[in-house]
VMD Tcl script that builds the backbone (N, CA, C; Angstrom):
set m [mol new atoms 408]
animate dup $m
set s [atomselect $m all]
$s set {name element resname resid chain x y z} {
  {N N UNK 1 A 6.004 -2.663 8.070}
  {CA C UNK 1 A 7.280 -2.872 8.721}
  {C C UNK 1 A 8.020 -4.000 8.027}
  {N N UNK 2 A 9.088 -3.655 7.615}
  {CA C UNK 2 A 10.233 -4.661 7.284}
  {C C UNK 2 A 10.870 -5.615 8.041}
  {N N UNK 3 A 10.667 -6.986 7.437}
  {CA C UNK 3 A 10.872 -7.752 8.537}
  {C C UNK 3 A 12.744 -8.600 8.062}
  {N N UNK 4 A 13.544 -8.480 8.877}
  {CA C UNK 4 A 14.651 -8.808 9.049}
  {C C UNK 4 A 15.324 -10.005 8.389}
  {N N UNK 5 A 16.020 -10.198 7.978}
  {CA C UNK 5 A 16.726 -11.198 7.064}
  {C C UNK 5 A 17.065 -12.137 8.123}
  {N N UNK 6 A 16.882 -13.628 7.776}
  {CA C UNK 6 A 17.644 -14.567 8.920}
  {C C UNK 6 A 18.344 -15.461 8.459}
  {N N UNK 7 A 18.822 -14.669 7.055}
  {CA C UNK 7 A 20.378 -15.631 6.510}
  {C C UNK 7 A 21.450 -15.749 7.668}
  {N N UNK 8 A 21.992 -16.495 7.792}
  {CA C UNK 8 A 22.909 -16.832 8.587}
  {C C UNK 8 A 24.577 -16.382 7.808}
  {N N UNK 9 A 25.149 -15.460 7.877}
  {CA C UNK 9 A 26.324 -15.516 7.327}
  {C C UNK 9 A 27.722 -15.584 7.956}
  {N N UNK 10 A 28.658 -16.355 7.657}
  {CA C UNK 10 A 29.828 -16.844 9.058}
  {C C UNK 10 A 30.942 -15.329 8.730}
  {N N UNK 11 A 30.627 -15.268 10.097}
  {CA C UNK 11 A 31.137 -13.850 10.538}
  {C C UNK 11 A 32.834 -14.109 10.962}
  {N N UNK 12 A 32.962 -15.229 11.555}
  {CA C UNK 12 A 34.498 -15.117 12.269}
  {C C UNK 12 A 35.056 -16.913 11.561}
  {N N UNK 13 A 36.357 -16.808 11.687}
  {CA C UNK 13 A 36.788 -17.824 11.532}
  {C C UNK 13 A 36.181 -19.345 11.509}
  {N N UNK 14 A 36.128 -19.213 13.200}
  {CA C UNK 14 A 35.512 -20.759 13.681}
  {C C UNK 14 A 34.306 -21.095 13.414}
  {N N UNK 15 A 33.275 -20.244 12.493}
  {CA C UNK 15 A 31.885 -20.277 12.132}
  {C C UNK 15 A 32.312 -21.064 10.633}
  {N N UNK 16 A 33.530 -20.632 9.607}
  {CA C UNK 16 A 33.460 -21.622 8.767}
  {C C UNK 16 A 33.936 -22.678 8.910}
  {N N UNK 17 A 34.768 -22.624 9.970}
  {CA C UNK 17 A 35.348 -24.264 10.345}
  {C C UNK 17 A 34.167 -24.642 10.622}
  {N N UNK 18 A 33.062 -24.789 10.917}
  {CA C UNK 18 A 31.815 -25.520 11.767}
  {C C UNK 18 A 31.057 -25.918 10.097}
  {N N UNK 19 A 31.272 -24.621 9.379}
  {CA C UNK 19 A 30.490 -24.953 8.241}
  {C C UNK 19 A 30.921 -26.575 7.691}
  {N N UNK 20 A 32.522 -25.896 7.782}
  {CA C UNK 20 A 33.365 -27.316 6.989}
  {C C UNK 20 A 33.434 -28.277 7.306}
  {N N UNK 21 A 32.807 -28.314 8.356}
  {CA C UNK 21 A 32.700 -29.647 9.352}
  {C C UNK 21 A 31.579 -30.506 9.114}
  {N N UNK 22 A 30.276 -29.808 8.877}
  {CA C UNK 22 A 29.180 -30.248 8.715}
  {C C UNK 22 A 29.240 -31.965 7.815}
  {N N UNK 23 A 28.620 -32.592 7.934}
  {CA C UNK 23 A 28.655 -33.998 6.989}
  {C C UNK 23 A 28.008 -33.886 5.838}
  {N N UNK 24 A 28.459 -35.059 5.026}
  {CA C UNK 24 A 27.824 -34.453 3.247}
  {C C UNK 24 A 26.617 -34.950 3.723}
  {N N UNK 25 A 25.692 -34.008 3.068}
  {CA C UNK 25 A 24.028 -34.389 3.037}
  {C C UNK 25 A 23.889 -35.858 2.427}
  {N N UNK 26 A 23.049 -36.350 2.784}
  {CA C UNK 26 A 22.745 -37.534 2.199}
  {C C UNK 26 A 22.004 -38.198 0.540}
  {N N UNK 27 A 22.494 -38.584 0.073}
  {CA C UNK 27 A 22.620 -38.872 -1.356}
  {C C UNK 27 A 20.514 -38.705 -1.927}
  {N N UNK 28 A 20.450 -37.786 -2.605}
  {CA C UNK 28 A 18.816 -37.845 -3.089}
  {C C UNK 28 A 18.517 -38.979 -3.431}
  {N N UNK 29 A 17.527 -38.993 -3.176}
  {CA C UNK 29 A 16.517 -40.247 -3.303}
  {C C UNK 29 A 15.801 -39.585 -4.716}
  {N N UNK 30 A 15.683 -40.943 -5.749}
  {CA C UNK 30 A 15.096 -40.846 -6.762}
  {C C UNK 30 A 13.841 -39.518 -7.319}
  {N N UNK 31 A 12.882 -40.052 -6.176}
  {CA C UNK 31 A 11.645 -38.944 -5.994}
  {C C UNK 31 A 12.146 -37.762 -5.890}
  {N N UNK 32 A 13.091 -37.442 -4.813}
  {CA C UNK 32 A 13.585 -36.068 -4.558}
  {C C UNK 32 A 14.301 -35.248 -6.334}
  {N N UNK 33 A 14.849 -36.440 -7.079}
  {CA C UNK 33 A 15.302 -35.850 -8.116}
  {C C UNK 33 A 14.307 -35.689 -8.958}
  {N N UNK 34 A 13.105 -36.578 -9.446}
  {CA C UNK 34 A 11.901 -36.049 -9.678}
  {C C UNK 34 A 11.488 -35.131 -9.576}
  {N N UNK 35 A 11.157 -34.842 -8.579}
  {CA C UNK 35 A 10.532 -33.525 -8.174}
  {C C UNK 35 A 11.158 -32.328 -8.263}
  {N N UNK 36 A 12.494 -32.365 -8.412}
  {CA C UNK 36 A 13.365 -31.250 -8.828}
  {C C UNK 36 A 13.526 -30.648 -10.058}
  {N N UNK 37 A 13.514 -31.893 -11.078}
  {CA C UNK 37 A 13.045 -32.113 -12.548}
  {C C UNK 37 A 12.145 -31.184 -13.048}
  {N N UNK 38 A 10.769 -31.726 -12.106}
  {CA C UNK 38 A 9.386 -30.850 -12.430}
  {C C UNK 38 A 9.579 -29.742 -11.877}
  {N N UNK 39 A 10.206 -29.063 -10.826}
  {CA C UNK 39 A 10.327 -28.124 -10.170}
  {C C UNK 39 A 10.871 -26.963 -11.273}
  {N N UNK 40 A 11.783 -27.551 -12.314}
  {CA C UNK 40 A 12.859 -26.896 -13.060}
  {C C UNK 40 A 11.828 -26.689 -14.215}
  {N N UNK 41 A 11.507 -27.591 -14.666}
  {CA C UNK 41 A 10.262 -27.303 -15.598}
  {C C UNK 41 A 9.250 -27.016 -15.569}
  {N N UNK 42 A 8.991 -26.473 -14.734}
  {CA C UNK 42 A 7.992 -25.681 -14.287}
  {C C UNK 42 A 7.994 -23.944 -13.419}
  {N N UNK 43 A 9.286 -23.868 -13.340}
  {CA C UNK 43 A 9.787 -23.115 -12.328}
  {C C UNK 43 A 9.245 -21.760 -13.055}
  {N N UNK 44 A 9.389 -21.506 -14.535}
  {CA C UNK 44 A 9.173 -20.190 -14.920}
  {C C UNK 44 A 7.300 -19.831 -14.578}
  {N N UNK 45 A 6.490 -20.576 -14.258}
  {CA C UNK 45 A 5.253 -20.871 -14.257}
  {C C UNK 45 A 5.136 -20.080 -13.040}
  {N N UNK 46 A 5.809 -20.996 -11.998}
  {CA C UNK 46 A 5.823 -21.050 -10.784}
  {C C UNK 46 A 6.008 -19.169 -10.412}
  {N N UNK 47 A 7.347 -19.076 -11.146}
  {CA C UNK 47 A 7.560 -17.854 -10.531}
  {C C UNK 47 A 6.273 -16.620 -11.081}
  {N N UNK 48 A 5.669 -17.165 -12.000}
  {CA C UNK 48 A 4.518 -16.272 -12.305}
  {C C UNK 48 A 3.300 -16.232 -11.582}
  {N N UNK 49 A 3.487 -17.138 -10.792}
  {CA C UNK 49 A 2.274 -17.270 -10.171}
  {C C UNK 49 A 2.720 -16.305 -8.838}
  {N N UNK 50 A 3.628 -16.707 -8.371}
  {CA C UNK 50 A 4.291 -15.782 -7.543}
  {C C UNK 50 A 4.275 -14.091 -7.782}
  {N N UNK 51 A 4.918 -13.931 -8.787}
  {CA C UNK 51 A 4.532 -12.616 -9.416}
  {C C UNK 51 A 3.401 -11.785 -9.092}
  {N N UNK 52 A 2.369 -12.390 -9.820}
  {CA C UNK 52 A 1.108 -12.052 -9.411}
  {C C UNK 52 A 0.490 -11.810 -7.935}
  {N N UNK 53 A 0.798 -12.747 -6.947}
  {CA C UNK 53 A 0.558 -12.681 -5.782}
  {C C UNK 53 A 1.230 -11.969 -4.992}
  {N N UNK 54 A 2.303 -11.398 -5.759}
  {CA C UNK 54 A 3.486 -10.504 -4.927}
  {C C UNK 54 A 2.831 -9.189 -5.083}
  {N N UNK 55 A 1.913 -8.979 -5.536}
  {CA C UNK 55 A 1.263 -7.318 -5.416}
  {C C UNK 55 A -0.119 -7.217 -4.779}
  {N N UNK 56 A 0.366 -6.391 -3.202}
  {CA C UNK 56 A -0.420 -6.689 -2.063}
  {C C UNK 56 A -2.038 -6.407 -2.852}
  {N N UNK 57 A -2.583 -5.369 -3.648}
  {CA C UNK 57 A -3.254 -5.160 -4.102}
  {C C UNK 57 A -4.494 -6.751 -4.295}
  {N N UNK 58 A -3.429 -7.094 -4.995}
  {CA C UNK 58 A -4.095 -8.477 -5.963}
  {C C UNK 58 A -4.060 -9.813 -4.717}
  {N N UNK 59 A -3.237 -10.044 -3.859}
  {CA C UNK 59 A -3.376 -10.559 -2.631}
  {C C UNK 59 A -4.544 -10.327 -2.143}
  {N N UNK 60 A -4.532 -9.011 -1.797}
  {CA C UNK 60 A -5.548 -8.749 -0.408}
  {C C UNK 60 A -7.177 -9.136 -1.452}
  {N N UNK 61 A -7.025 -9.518 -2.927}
  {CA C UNK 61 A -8.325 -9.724 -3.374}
  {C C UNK 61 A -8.739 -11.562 -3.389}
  {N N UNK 62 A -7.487 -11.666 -3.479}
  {CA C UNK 62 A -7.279 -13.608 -2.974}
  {C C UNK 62 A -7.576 -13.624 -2.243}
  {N N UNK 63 A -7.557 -13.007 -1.201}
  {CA C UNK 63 A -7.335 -13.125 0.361}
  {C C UNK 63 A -9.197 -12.926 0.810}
  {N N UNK 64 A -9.851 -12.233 0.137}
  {CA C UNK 64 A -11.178 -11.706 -0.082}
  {C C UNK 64 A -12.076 -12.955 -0.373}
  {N N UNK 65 A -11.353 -13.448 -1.529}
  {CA C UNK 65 A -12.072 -14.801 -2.566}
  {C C UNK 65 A -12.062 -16.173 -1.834}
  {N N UNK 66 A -11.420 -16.261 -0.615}
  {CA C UNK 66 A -11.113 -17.718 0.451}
  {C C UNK 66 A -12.243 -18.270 1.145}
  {N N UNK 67 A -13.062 -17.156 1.267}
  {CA C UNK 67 A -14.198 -17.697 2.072}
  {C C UNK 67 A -15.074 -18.390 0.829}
  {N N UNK 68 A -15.319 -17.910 -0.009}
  {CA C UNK 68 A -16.263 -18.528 -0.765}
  {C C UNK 68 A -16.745 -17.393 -1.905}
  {N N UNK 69 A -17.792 -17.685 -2.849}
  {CA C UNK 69 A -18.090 -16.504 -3.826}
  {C C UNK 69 A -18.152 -15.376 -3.407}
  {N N UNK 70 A -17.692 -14.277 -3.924}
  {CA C UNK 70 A -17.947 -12.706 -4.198}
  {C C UNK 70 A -17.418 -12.125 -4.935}
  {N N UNK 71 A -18.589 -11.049 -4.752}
  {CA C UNK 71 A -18.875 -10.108 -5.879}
  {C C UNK 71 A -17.650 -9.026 -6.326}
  {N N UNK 72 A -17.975 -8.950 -7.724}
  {CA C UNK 72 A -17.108 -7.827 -7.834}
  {C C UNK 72 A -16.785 -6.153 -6.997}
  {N N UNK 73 A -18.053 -5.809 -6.531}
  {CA C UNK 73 A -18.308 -4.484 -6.221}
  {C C UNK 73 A -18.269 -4.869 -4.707}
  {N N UNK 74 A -18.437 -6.070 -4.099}
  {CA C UNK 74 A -18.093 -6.286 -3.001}
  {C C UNK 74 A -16.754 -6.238 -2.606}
  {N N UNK 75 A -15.874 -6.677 -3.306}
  {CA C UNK 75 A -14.855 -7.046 -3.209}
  {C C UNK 75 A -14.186 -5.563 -3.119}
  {N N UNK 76 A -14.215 -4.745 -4.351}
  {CA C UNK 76 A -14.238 -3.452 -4.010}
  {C C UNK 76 A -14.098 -2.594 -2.795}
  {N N UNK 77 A -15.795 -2.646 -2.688}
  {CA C UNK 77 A -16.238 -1.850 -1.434}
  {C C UNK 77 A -15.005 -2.318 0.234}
  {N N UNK 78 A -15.132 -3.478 -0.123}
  {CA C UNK 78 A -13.738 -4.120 1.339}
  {C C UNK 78 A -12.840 -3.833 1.266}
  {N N UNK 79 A -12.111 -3.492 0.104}
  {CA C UNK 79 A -11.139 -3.384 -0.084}
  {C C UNK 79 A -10.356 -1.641 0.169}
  {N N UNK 80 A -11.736 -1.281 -0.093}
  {CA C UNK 80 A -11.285 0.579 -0.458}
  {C C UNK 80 A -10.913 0.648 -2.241}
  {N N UNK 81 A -11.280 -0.062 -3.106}
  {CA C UNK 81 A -10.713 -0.060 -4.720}
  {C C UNK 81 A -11.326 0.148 -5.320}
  {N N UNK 82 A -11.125 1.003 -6.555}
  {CA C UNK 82 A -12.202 0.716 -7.399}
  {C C UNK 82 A -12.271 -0.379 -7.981}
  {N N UNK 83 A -14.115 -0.601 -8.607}
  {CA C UNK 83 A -14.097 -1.412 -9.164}
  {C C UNK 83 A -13.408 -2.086 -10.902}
  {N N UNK 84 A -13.279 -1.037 -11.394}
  {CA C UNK 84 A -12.661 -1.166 -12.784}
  {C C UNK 84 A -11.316 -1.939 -12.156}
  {N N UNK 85 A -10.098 -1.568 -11.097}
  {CA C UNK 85 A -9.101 -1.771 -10.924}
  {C C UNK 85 A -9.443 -3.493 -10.154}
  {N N UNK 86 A -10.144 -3.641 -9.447}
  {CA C UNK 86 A -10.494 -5.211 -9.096}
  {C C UNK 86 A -10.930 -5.962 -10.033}
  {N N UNK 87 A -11.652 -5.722 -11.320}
  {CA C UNK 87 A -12.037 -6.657 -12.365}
  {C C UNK 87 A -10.844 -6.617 -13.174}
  {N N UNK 88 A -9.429 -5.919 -13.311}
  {CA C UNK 88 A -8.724 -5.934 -13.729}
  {C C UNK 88 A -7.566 -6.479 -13.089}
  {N N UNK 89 A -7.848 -6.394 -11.968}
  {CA C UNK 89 A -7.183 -7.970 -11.233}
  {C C UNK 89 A -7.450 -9.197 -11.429}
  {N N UNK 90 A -8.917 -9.204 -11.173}
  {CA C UNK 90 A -9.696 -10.886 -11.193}
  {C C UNK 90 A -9.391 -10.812 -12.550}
  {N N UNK 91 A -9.335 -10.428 -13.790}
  {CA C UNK 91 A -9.036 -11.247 -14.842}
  {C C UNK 91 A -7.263 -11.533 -14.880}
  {N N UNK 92 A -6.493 -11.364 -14.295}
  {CA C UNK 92 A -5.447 -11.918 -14.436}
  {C C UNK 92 A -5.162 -12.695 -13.626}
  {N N UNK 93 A -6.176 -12.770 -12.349}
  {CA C UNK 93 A -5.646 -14.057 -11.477}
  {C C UNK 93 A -6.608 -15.229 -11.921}
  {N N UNK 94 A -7.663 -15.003 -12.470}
  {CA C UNK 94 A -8.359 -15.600 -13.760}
  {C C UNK 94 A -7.343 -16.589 -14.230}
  {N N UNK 95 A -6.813 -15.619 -15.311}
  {CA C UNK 95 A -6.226 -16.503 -15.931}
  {C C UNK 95 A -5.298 -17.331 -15.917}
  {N N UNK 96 A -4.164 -16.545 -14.646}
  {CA C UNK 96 A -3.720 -17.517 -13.780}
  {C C UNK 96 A -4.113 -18.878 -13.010}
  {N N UNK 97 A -5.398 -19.198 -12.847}
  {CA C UNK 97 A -6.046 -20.492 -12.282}
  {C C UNK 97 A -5.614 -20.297 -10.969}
  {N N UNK 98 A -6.049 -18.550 -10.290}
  {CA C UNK 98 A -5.602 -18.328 -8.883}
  {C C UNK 98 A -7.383 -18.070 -8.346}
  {N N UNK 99 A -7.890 -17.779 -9.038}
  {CA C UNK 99 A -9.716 -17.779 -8.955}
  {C C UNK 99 A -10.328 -18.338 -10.249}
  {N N UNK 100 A -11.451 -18.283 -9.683}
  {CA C UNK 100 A -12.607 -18.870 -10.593}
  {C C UNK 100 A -13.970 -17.920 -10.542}
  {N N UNK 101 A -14.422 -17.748 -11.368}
  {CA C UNK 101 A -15.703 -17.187 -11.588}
  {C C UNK 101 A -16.616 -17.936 -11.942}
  {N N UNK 102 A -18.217 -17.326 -11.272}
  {CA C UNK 102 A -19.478 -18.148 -11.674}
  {C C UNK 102 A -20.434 -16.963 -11.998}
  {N N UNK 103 A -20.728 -17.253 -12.974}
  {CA C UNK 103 A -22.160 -16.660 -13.619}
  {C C UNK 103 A -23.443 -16.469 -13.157}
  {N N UNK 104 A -23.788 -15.530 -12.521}
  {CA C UNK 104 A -25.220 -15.297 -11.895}
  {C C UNK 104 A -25.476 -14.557 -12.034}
  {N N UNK 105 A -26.781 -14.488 -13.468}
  {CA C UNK 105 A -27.513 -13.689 -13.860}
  {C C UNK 105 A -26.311 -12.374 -14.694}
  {N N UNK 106 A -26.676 -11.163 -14.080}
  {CA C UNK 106 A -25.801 -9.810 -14.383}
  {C C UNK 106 A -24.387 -9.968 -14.149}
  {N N UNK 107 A -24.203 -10.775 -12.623}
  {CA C UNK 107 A -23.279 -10.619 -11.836}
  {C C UNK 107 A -22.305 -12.208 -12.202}
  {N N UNK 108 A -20.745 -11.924 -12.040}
  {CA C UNK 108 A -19.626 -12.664 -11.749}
  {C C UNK 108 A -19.066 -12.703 -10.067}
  {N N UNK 109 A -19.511 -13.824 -9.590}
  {CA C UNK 109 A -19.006 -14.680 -8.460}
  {C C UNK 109 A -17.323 -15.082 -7.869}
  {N N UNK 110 A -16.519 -14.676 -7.738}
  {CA C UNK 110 A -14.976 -15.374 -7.917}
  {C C UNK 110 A -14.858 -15.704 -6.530}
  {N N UNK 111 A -14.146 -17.140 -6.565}
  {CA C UNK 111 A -13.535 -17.766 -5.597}
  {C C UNK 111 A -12.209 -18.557 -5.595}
  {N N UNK 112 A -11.684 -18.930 -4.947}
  {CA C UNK 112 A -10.424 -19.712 -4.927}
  {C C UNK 112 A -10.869 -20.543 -5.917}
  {N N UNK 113 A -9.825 -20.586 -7.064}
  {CA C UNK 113 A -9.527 -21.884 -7.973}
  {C C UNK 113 A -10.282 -23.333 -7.416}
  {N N UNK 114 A -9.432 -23.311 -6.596}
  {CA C UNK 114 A -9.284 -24.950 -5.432}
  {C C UNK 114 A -8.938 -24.759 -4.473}
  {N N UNK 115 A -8.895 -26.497 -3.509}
  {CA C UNK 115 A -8.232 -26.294 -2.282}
  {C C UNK 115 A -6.699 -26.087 -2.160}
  {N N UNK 116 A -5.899 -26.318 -3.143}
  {CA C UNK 116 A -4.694 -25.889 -3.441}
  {C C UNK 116 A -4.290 -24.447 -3.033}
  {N N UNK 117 A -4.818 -23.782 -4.380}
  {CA C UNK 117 A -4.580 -21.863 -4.150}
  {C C UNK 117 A -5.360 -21.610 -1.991}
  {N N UNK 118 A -6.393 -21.999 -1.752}
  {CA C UNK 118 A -6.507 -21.921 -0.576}
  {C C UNK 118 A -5.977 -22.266 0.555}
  {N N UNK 119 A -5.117 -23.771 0.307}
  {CA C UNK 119 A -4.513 -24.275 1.391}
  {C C UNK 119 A -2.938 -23.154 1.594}
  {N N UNK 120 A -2.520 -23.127 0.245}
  {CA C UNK 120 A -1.468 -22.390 -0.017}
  {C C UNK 120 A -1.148 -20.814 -0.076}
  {N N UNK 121 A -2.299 -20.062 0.477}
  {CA C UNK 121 A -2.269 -18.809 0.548}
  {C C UNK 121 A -2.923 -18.711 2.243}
  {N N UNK 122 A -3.411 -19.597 2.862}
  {CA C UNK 122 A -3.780 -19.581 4.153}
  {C C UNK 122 A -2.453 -20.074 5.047}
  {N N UNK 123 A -1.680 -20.934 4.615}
  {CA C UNK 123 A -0.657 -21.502 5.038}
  {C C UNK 123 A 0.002 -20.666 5.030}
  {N N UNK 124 A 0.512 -19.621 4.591}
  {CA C UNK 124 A 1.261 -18.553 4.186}
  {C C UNK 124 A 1.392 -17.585 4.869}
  {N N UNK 125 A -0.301 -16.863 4.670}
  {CA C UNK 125 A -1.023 -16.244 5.596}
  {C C UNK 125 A -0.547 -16.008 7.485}
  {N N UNK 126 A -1.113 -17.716 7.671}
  {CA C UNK 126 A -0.442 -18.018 9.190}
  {C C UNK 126 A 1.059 -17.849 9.080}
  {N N UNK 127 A 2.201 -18.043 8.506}
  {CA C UNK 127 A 3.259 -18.313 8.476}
  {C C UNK 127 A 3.821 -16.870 8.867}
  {N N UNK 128 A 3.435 -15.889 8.410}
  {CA C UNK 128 A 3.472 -14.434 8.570}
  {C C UNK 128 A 3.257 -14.312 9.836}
  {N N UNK 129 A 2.520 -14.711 10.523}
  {CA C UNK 129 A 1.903 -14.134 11.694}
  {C C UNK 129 A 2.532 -15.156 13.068}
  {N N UNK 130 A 3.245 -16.173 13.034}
  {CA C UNK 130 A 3.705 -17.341 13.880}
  {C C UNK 130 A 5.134 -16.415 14.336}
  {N N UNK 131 A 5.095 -16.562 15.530}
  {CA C UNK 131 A 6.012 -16.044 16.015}
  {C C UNK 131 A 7.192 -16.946 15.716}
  {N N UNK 132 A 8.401 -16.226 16.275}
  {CA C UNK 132 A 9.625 -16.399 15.804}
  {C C UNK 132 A 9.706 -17.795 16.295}
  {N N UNK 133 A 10.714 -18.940 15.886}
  {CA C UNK 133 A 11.074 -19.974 16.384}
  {C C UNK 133 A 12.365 -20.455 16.511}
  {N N UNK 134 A 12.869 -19.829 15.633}
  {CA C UNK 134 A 14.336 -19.687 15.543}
  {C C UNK 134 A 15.649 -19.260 16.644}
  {N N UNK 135 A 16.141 -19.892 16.981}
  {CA C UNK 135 A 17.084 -19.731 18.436}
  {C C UNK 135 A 18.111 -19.167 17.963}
  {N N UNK 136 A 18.546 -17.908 18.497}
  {CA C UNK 136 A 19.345 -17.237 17.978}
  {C C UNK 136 A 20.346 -16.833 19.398}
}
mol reanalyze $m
mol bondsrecalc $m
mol representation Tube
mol addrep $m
């Protein structure tokens, strides 16, 4: 299910007078321009990482890898995928630094990178699912 746009766009007159009314935001603070800096130089990165995570496929195998190590054919089997098509995921979120693999014996282990990719795909996760808050 498609979930609804909550751009706000001024429909009648007195909605842009309110716009025009609004006060100038307050002048950035140093850090804030910092971080905008890196944001910009980094942004093409960024959006790749995004990329990648934007195909539910390759998600729902992140989403697999949060608890802790597993297997390739596990990962699979949960999923409903084959396995050729999940090791051909995990190597691009691989290389992305969106998982990590460990070596045991025959078998490759993958888990969240870090607490980063985990905090940031669980946060997300919930964010989806939090009901509306927005007063409309």
């Amino acid at each position: 299910m498609k979930r609804q746009s909550r751009l706000m766009v001024p429909s009648a007159a007195s909605d842009l007078d309110r716009v025009a009314k609004l006060p100038d935001p307050a002048p950035m603070s140093e850090r804030t321009l910092h971080n905008l800096a890196v944001a910009e130089e980094h942004a093409a990165e960024l959006a790749d990482l995004f990329r990648l995570l934007g195909d539910p496929s390759r998600l729902r195998i992140v989403l697999a890898c949060l608890d802790g190590p597993i297997g390739v054919s596990e990962i699979a089997e949960r999923l409903g995928l084959s396995v050729s098509l999940v090791s051909h995921h995990l190597r691009l979120l691989k290389a992305a630094r969106i998982v990590k693999g460990t070596r045991q014996g025959k078998n490759i282990f993958y888990a969240a990178a870090d607490d980063h990719i985990r905090c940031v795909i669980s946060d997300l996760a919930e964010h989806i699912v939090e009901e509306d808050d927005i007063d409309t």
